[in-house]
C-alpha positions in Angstrom: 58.0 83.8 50.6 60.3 85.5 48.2 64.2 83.9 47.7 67.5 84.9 49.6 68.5 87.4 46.3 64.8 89.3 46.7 65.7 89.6 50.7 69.4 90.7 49.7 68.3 93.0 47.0 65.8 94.5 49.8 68.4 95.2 52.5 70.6 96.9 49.5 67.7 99.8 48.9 68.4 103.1 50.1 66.7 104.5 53.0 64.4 107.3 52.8 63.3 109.6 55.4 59.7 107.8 56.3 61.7 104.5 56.6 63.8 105.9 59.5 61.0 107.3 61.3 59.0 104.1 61.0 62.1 102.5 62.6 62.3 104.9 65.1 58.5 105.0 66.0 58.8 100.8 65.8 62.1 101.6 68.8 59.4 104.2 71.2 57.3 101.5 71.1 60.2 98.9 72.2 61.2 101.6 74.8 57.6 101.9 76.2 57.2 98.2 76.7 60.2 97.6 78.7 62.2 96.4 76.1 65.3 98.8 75.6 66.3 100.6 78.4 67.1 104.6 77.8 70.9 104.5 76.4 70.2 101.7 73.8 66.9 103.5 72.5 69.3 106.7 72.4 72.4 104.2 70.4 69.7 103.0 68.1 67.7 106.1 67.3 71.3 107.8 66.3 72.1 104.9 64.3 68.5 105.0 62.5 69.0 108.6 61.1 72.2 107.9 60.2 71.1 104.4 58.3 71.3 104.4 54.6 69.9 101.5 53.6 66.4 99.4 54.8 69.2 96.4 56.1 70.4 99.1 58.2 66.9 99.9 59.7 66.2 96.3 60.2 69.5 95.0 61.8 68.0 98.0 64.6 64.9 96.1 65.3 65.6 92.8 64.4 65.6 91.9 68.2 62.1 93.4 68.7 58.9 91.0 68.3 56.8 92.4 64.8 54.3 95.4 64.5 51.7 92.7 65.3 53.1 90.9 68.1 
């Protein structure tokens, strides 16, 4: 398990475009399971292609079990 500063560092980095759309694919798949109804899907998919950093993207899914759930 890296330290806080690796984790800080991480959430720091810039975004790039395959980042956001593995954030947004990772949010279809909350919307498909029941977990976000249509308006937050719709907040956070906005807020994903506006994100400019990967603690951007995360804070968007952070309520959402893992890939591998």
């Amino acid at each position: 398990m890296g330290n806080d500063r690796e984790g800080t560092v991480r959430r720091a980095v810039r975004a790039g475009d395959d980042d956001r759309e593995g954030t947004v694919r990772r949010l279809q798949r909350g919307l498909a399971e029941g977990r976000l109804d249509v308006a937050e899907f719709d907040e956070r998919v906005r807020a994903a292609y506006a994100a400019r950093t990967l603690g951007e993207l995360a804070d968007l899914t952070a309520d959402l079990p893992p890939d591998r759930w």
